[in-house]
N, C-alpha and C positions, 0 to 999 in steps of 0.2 A: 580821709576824714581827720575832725580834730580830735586828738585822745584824751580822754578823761585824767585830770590828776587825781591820786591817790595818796594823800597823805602818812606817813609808817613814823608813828611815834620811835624816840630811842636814848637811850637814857645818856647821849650825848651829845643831843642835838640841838636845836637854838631856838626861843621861844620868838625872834626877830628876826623871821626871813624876809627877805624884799617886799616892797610891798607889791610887787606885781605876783607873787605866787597868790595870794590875798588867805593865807595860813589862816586855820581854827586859831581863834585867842586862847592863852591859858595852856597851850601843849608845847612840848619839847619835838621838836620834827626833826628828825634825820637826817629823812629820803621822800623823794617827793615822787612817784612812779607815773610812768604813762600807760594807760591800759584800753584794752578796746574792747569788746563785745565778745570776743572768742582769743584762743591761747597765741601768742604769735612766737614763731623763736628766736627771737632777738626783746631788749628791754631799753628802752631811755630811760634814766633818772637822775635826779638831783640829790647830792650831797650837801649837807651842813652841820658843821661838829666845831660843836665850843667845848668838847674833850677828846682825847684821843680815844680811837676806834681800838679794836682788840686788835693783836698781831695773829693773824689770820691765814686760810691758802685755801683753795678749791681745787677739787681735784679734775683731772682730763676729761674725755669722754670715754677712754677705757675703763679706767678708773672709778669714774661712774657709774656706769650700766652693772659694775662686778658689784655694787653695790646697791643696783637697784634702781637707780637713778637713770632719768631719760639720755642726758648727759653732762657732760664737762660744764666748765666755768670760766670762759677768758674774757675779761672786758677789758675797755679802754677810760682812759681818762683825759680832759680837758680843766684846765685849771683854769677858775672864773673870776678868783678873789683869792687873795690871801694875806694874814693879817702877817705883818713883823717877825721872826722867826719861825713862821709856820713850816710843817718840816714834815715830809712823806718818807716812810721803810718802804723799802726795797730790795730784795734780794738778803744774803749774809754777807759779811766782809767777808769769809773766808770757807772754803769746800770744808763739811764738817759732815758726821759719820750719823744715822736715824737716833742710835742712840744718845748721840751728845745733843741732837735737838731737842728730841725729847727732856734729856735732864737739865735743859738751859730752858726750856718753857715752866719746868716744872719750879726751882727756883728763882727763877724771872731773871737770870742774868741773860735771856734771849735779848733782853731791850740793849746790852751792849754788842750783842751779836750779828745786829740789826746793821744795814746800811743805810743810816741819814742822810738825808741831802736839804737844804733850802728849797721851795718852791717859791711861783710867783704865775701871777695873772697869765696866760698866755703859753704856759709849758702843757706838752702835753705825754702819755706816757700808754704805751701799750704793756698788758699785766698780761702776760698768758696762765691760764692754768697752772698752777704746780707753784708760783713765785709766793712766796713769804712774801706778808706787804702790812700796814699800817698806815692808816690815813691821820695825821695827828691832828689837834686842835685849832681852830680859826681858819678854816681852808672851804671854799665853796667850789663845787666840782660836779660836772657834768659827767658823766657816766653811759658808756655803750657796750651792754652783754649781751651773752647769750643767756637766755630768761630760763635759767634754774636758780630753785632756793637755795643753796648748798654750801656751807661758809662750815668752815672747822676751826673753832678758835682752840690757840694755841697758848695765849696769854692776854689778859683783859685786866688787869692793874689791880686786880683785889675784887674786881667786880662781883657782884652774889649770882653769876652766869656760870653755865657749864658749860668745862673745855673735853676739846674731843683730841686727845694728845696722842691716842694710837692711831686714829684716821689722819691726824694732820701730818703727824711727822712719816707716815707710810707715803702719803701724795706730793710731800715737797722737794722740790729743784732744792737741796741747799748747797746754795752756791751763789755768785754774785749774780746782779742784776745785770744780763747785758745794755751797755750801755745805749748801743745803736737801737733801741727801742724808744726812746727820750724822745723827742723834738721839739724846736719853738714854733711857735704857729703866729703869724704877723695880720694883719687885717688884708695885705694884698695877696697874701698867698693863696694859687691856686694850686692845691698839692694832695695827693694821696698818702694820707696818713698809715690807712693798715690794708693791707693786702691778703688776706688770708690771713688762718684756711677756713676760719667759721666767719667773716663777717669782714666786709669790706668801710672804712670809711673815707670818706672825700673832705675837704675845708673848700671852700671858694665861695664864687658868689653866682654860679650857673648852675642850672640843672644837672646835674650827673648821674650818671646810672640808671638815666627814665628806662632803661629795656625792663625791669623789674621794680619789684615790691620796695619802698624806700622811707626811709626813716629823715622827716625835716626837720632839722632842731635849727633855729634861727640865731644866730648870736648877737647879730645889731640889725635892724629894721623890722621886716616880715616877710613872708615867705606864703604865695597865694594857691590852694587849688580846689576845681571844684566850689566852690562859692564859699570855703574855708579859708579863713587866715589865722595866719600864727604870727606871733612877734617872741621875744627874748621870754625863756619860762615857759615855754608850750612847743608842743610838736604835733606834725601835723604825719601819718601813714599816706603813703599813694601809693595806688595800683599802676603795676605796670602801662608805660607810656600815655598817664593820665600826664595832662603839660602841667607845670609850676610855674609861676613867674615868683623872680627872687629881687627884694627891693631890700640891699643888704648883704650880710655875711652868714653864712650857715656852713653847720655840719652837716650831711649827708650819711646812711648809712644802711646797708642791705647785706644781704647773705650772701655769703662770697660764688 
């Protein structure tokens, strides 16, 4: 089936998204979610931020549960757009001890703490659970999780939000961002982006993974099933060994 979008206001996000999402006028949009009829565990969404995002971390699936929670929080990312200096956190520069995160959140010297890098159209980046991360300003970004609410912000720039400094710095890697998580992704490449343990993703332009339940996000053309299509901006769920025909490039993506 096709999935419904879900619009998530957020106070840094862009009043001018493409016009193919065809956004409420007058709102500031974020995140653009894919939702269906019942809970599924995995989530597709869209990013958009004309300010930086809070520096943030989700915790494991251990981690979660001790807390109540169904479980963990790892997503991936796909980079769709990005304006001029646009620049993603990742990781720390440097292995640092619960307490000095916490007192580096608290004073905001965390933003020099921070590992920066340039992004661009076409990067793409596996977050596991537990990463310190920061999505900065002018960046449009595809997004593949595992579908819990669960975000511990750590530092938000002054924002009138509340941070959660003892669950965040309890849950985070601090440490650098392993590099071999990174990739370029090209329009020919037929490649397996993430491989476990909660969620598999594919890039190419075939079918993959028809044995199971699978997630279509289309990148360039469309992507058919079931008397559904999808183009760029929309996703389409298929049940196991339901056939797709792909006219184009997509991401694929299912439970490992």
């Amino acid at each position: 089936m096709k999935l419904e979008r879900r619009y998530v206001e957020k106070p840094w996000g862009r009043a001018d998204l493409p016009p193919m999402f065809a956004a409420p006028a007058g709102k500031r949009i974020g995140e653009v979610w894919f939702t269906g009829a019942r809970e599924q565990p995995l989530l597709v969404k869209y990013l958009f931020t004309s300010e930086p995002l809070s520096i943030q971390v989700h915790p494991n699936d251990d981690q979660a549960r001790a807390r109540g929670l169904p479980h963990g929080k790892s997503e991936c990312w796909t980079i769709l757009d990005a304006e001029p200096g646009a620049r993603l956190g990742l990781g720390i520069k440097h292995h640092v001890s619960e307490e000095e995160l916490r007192a580096a959140a608290l004073d905001g010297s965390i933003e020099q703490m921070m590992s920066w890098r340039a992004v661009r159209a076409g990067d793409f980046f596996m977050v596991p659970s537990g990463t310190v991360h920061a999505v900065g300003a002018g960046i449009s970004l595809l997004e593949f999780q595992q579908n819990v609410d669960v975000t511990y912000r750590l530092y938000d720039y002054g924002r009138p939000r509340a941070l959660h400094l003892e669950d965040g710095a309890a849950v985070a890697r601090r440490e650098p961002y392993p590099e071999a998580l990174k990739q370029r992704v090209t329009g020919d490449d037929e490649r397996i982006l993430v491989d476990g343990p909660h969620f598999v993703v594919v890039h190419g332009s075939r079918d993959f993974l028809r044995d199971r339940q699978r997630w279509i996000m289309p990148l360039e053309g469309n992507a058919r099933s079931s008397g559904d299509t999808a183009g760029p901006g929309e996703c389409l769920l298929v049940d196991p060994d339901d056939a797709v025909a792909i006219d184009g490039r997509v991401l694929i993506g299912a439970k490992a």
